[in-house]
N, C-alpha and C positions, 0 to 999 in steps of 0.2 A: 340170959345169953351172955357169954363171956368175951368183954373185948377185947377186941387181940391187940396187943401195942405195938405203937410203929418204930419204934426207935429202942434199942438196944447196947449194952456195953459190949464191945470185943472184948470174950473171954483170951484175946492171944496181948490185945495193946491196950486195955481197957477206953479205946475212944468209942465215941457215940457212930452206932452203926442207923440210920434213919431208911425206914421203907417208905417209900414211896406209893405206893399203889397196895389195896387191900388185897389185890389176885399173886400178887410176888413170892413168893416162898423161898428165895436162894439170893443171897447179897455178898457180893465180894468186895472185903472190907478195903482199907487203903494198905493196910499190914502185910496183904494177901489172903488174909485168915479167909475163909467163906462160913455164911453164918446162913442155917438152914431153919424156918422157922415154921414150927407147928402148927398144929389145926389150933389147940390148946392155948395158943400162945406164948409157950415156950419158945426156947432156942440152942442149936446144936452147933456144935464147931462141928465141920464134915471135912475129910480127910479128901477133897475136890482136887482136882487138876486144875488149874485156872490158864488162860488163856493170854499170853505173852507177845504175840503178836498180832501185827495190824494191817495181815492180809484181805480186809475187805475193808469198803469205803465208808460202811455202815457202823455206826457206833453207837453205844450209849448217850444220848440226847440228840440224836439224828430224827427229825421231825418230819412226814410224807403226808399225803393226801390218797386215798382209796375210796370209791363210792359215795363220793360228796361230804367224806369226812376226814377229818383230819386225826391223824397218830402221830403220839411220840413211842421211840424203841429206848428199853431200856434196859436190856440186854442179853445175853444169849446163852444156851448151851448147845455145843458142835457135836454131832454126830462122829462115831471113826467107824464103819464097815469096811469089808476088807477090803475095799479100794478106793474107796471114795467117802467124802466129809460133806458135810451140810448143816447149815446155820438156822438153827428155830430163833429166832429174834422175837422176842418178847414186845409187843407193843400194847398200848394202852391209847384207846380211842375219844375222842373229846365226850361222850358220854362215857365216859370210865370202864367201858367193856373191855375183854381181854383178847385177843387173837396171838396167833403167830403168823411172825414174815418168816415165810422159809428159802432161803437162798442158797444158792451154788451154780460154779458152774456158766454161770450166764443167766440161768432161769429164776423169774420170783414167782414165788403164790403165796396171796391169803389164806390162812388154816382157819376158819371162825368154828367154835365148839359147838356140838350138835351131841343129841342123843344115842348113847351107843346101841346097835340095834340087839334087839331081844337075842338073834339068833346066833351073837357073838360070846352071850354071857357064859363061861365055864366052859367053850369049846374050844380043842384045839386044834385051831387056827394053823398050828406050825405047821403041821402035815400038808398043809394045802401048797399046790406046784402052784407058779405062774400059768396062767392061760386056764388053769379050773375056777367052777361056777359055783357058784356059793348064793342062797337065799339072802337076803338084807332087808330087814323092812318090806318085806314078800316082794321084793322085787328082784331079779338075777342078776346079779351082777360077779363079772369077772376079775380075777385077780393079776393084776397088772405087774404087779413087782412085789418082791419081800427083800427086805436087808435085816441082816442082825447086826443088831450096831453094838464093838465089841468095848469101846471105851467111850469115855464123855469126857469135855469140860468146857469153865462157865467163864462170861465175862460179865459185868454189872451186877444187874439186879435183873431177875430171872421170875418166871412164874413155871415150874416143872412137879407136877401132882404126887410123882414117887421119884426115889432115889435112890431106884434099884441099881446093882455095876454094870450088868448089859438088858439089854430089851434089844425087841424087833421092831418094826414097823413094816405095813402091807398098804399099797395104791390098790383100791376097785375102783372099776369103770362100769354105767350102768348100762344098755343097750341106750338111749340118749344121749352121755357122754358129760354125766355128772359122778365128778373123782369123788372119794371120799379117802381116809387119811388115818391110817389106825394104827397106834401104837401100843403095842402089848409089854408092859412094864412089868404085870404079874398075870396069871391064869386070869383071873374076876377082874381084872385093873387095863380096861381096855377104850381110854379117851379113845371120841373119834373126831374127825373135823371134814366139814366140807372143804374142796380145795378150791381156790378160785384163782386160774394163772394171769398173771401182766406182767409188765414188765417194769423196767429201769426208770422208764421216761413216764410212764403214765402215773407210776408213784408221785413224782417230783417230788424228792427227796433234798433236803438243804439241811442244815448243818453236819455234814458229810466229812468225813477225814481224807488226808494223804492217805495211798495205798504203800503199804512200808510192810514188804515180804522179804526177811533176809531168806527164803529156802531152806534148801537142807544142802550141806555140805558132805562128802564122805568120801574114802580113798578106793579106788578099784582095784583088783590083785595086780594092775601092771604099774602101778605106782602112783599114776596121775590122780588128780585131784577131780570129782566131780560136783558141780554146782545145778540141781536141781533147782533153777529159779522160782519155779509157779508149785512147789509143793507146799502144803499137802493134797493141793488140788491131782498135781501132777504126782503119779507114783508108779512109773513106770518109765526106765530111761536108757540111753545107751553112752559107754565112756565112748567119747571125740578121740581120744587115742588110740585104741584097739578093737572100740568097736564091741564090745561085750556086751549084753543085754543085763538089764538090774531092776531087780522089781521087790519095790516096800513089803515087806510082811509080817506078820500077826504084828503092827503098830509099833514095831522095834525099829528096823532097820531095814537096808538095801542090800538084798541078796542076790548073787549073779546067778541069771536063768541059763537054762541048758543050753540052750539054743542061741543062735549067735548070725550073722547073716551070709544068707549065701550068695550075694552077687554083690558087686562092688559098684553102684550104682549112685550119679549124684544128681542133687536135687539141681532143678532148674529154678528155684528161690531160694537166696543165698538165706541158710538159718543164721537169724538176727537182725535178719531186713527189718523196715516198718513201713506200713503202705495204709493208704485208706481206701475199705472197700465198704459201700453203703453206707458211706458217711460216718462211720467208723475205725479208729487209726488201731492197726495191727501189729503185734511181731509175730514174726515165723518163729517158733519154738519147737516144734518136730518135724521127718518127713519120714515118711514111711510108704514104701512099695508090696503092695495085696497083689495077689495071684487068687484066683478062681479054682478052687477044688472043682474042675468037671475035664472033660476033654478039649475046653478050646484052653484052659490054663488061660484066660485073658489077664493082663497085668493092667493095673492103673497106679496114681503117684497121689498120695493126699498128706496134704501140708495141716498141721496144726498152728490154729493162730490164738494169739491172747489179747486181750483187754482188759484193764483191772478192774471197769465198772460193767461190761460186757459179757466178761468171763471167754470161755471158752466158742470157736467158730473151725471150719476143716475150709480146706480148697481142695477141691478133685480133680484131676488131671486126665486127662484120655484120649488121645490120639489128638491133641493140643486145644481141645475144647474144655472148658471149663465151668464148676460148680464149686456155687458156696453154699456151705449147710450145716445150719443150728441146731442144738438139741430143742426138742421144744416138751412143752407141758400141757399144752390144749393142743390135742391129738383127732383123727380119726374114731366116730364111738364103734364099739363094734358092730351095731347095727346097719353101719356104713358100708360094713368091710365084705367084700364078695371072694369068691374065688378069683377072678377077674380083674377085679378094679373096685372102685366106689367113689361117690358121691360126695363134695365137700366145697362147702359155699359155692355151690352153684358151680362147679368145674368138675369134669368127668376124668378120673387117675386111673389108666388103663396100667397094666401090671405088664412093666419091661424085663423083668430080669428076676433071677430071685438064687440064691447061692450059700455057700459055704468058703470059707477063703483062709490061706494061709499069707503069712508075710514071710517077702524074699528080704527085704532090708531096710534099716532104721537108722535113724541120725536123731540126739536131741530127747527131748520128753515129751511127755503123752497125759493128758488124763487118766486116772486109774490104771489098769494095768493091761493096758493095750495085748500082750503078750500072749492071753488065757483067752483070747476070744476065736477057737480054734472051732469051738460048738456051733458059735454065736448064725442061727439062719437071717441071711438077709433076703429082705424082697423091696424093690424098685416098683414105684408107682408113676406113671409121668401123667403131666400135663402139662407140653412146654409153654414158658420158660420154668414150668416148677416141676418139683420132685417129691414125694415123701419116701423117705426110707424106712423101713420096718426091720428094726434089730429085735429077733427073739432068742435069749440064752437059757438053758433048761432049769440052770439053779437061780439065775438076777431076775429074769422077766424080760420087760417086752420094752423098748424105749425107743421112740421115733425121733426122726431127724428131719427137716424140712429143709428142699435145697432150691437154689434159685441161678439160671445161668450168667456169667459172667464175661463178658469179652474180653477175648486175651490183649486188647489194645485198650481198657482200662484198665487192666494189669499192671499194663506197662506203663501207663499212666503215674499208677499209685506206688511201683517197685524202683522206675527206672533203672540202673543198670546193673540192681541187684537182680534180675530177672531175664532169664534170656528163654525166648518162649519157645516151645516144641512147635515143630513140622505140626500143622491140622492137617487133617484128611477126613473125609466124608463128613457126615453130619452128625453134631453131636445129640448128648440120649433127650438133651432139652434145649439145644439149640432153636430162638425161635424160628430163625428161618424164613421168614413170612407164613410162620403156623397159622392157623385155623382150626377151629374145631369142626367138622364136616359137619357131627349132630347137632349144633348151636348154629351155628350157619344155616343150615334147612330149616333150623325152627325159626331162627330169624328172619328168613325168608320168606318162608309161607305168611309169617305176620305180617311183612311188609307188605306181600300179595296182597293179603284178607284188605289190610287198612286200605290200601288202593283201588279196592273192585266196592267196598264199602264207601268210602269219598265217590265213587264213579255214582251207586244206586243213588247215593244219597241227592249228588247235584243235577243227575235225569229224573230223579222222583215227581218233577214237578214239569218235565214236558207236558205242551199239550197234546202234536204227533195228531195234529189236525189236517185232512187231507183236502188240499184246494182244486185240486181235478182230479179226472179219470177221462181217458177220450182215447177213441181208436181213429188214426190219421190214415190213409190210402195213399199211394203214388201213382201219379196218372201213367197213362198206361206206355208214353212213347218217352217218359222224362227217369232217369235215375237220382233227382232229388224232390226234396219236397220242403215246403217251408207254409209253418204255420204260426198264427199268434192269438195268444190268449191275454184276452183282456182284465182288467179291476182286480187284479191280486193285490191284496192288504196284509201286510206285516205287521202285529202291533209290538214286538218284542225287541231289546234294543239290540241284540246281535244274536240271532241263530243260524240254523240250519234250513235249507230245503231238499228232501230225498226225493229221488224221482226212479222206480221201478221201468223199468222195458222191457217190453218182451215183443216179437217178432217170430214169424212160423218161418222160419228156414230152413231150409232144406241140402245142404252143399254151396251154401251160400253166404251172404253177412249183410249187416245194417246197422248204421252207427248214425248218433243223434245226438246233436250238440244242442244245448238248453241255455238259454243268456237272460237272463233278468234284467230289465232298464230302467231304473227307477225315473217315474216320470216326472218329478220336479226337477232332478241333475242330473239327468240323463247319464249316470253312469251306472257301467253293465259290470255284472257279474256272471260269467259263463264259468261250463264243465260240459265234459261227453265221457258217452261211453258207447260201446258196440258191441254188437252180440253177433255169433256165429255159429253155425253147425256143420258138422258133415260126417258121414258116415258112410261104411261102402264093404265089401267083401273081398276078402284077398289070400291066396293060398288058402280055402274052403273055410276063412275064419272071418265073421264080420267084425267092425270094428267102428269106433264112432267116438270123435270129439267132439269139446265146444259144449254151449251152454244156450239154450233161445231167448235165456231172459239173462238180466245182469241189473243193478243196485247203481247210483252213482248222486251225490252230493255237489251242494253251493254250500260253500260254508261259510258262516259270520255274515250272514247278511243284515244292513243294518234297517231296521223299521223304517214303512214307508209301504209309498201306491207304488206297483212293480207291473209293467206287461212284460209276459214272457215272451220269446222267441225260440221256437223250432225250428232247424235246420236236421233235416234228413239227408242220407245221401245210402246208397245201394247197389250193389257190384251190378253190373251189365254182365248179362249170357241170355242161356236161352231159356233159362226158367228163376228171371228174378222175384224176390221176394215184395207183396204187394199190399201191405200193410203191416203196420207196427203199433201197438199201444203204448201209451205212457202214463201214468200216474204220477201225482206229486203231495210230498206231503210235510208239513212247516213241524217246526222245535222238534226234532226226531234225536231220540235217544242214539247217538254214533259209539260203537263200540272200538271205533278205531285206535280214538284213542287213550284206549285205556289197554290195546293191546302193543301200544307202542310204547307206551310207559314199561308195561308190564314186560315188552321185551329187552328196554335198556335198564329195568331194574334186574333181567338174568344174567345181562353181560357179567358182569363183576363178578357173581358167586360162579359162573359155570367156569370163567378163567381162575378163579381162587381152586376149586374143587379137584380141576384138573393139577394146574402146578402143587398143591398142596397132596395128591394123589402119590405124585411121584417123585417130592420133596421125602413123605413119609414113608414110602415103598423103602428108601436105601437108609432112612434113619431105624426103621424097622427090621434091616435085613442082619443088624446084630443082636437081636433077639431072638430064644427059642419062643416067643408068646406072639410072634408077627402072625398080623391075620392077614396079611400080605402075599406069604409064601402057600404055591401051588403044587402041583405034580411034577407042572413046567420048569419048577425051580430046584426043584429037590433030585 
């Protein structure tokens, strides 16, 4: 086996060029020379682009942590497709393995290398749209995005398998919502990588650089000078003087687009402010006003904001409610995805809105080339205070955005009097409002029920519901009360109940009997009554009949001990009163009361959420064609 050596002379300066790492293949010398080194062990001067500036915070000996292991990056080669750049960063993990950080934008993910699937080998892949389905390791998986990336160049020391001039690269997504990551270099020459997205912070990333972006400079046909600050990120911009639209192309230069704006419209965020929103410091770098291809033509205002370790963040504007929303990389799988809505950690995304949209007018710059996205179908998922936005373009693919609501008086907070805030009216599309989710609420409800009638079974499971009489009492025949007492009743329990059944043959009549318990060491009494009535009778050829002959009524918490009870009767006078009553009694009796008194101040709260929350949603719904709110009544 032949070893390959790490250290080499620059054929440009003859100094020692040293590799680092056995997976590196591409080193940029200190000359500039890049030295590309073979399977063989050879090495090639390659006629590379290198990489001159120090638009990201990321650099060669920047050191992170990923999955309980630590990486050092050692360097890069940038993508150019026709709008947009992105950084495969070369890392090397404290077990010597290889991966890429792929960055831009705002978003990172781990690339770790995997086996390219069978059904990829000699097939061409180019033909395939975004949103078609493709076998993989016999499993289906969809094609999320393609880019052809038309140039390259490198910074460090680099590990890149070929060095072809352009290649593509394609995202799949599986029905789960495991990316994978494929780079097609040549027909047969197709790495692929699982993708695994996190972010800035979970890296913790240290020996980290200044971000030091001079832009791109160039003059517009009216004279003035335009400074694209956030390019090459940004490639799409409008001159401050006249107002002209200008968009990067084929990797050259900034061409003026046709189109230009038709309303004279300004921002309510002065471009060049800086503010902190989620704890994140911002500038406003574009703003641009969307109109709705359909018949209501609905307008909104979205601000582009930058961060140099963040990247890129939007603010939406609408009728003075406001969202903030990232690109994101762990997305929605498609098995999630409904005509409707779907499902996502545990929160239900009903579908508000879904469109086509032109732009009335722009100020500033934009990521990629904001201008062309005239195809681009959107669809709006809420669940206030969140949002996912679903971007699908017929030739880019599919890229989602997650939005989160923001109040216009932490705005103002974070802008001060760079900010002057629009009129609100009604409620916005994620406004929380006092939201609720109706289905989460019912489910939570009923569980709180269950646990409650459950705690109920569980602490009467062990009544005894021993009955200490039965006795039918008589009232003499000239007296309308009666009074009786029942001796040697024993408690042994240290606080129950005693229930005592009545019942009484009445007839258009009533009788009511109050029960007193005396405990005969301390003579104190615990009483209750209750009374029972009937009547019924015929009226206008209809009979009709109240009242109840018997009736239920309790002592409660009585405390253990010798108990003689006391009857007291008493009975309406007429001419056909009622002439006996029974009673029954009976000790530790399972009471349902109250567990339906719980159960009723456990409805207050949801039935008042359900309702306001009813009518909260009725008029946030009523700017949607997808309101399940609207009736016959409304329309």
């Amino acid at each position: 086996m032949t070893e390959i050596p790490i250290t080499y002379p620059c054929p440009s300066c003859s100094n020692v060029v040293t590799f680092t790492s056995k997976h590196t293949t591409v080193k940029v010398c200190a000359c500039g020379t890049v030295l590309n080194r073979m399977p063989d062990g050879t090495v090639l001067s390659r006629p590379f682009h290198t990489i001159s500036d120090k638009a990201a915070v990321i650099a060669p000996g920047t050191t992170g942590k990923w999955d309980g292991k630590t990486f050092r990056v050692t360097g890069r080669f940038r993508t150019w497709t026709s709008e947009t750049v992105f950084n495969y960063w070369t890392i090397i993990f404290q077990d010597e393995t290889v991966a890429y950080l792929m960055e831009g934008y705002g978003m990172y993910a781990i690339l770790l290398p995997t086996s390219t699937p069978p059904e990829l080998s000699g097939d061409a892949i180019g033909q395939m749209k975004p949103g078609a389905n493709k076998q993989l390791n016999n499993v289906r998986y969809t094609l999320l995005r393609k880019d052809r990336c038309k140039k390259w160049d490198v910074e460090g020391e680099l590990h890149i398998p070929e060095c072809n001039t352009t290649f593509s690269t394609y995202d799949f997504t599986s029905p789960s919502g495991k990316l994978l990551h494929v780079i097609e270099y040549w027909a047969k020459v197709l790495p692929t990588y699982i993708v695994h997205n996190t972010d800035i912070t979970t890296l913790a990333l240290e020996e980290t650089r200044p971000y030091e972006n001079p832009g791109l400079k160039f003059t517009c046909r009216c004279g003035d000078e335009v400074h694209v600050e956030t390019f090459p990120f940004a490639q799409s911009c409008v001159c401050p003087k006249c107002g002209d639209w200008y968009v990067y192309e084929n990797n050259l230069q900034f061409n003026r687009h046709t189109k230009k704006n038709k309303q004279d419209i300004k921002p309510a965020i002065t471009l060049g402010a800086t503010g902190i929103i989620k704890g994140i410091s911002y500038k406003v770098i574009g703003f641009i006003v969307k109109e709705e291809y359909n018949a209501y033509s609905s307008q909104w205002r979205e601000y582009t904001l930058f961060n140099e370790r963040e990247g890129f963040a939007f603010l939406s504007e609408y009728d003075g409610h406001w969202i903030y929303l990232r690109e994101q990389g762990k997305t929605p799988a498609p098995d999630d995805l409904g005509i409707r809505g779907f499902n996502y950690d545990g929160d239900s995304f009903d579908l508000f809105n879904s469109y086509t949209y032109g732009i009335v007018t722009a100020r500033g710059e934009f990521p990629g080339n904001t201008f062309n996205d005239g195809n681009v179908k959107c669809s709006e998922f809420i669940s206030p205070p969140t949002l996912w936005a679903r971007e699908q373009s017929p030739g880019e693919g599919i890229v989602w955005f997650k939005g989160w609501h923001v109040d216009a008086g932490d705005l103002k907070k974070a802008f001060g009097d760079a900010i002057i805030r629009p009129t609100q009216s009604g409620v916005g599309v994620v406004q929380p409002n006092g939201y609720v989710n109706l289905t989460k609420m019912l489910r939570n409800t009923l569980i709180a029920a269950g646990i409650l009638i459950l705690l109920h079974l569980a602490a009467t499971s062990l009544n005894s519901e021993r009955q200490l009489f039965e006795q039918q009492f008589s009232f003499p025949d000239t007296a309308h009360t009666q009074t009786a007492v029942i001796n040697n009743i024993h408690l042994e329990k240290r606080k129950s109940n005693v229930m005592f059944k009545l019942y009484a043959p009445v007839e258009n009549t009533w009788v009511e009997v109050e029960a007193t318990l005396v405990n005969t060491k301390t003579g104190t009494e615990y009483s209750s009554s209750k009374g029972v009535e009937f009547y019924s009778g015929v009226e206008d050829g209809e009979r009709w009949s109240e009242g109840d002959p018997q009736g239920t009524f309790y002592i409660n918490e009585v405390p253990a001990g010798d108990y003689t009870l006391k009857l007291d009767a008493i009975r309406e006078q007429g001419f056909f009163p009622v002439k006996l009553y029974t009673i029954a009694a009976y000790y530790d009796v399972a009471n349902t009361r109250n567990l339906f008194i719980c159960l009723g101040l456990l409805l207050i709260w949801p039935i008042f959420k359900y309702f306001s929350t009813y009518f909260s949603e009725r008029q946030r719904w009523s700017n949607s064609p997808y309101s399940a709110f609207i009736t016959a009544g409304d329309e």
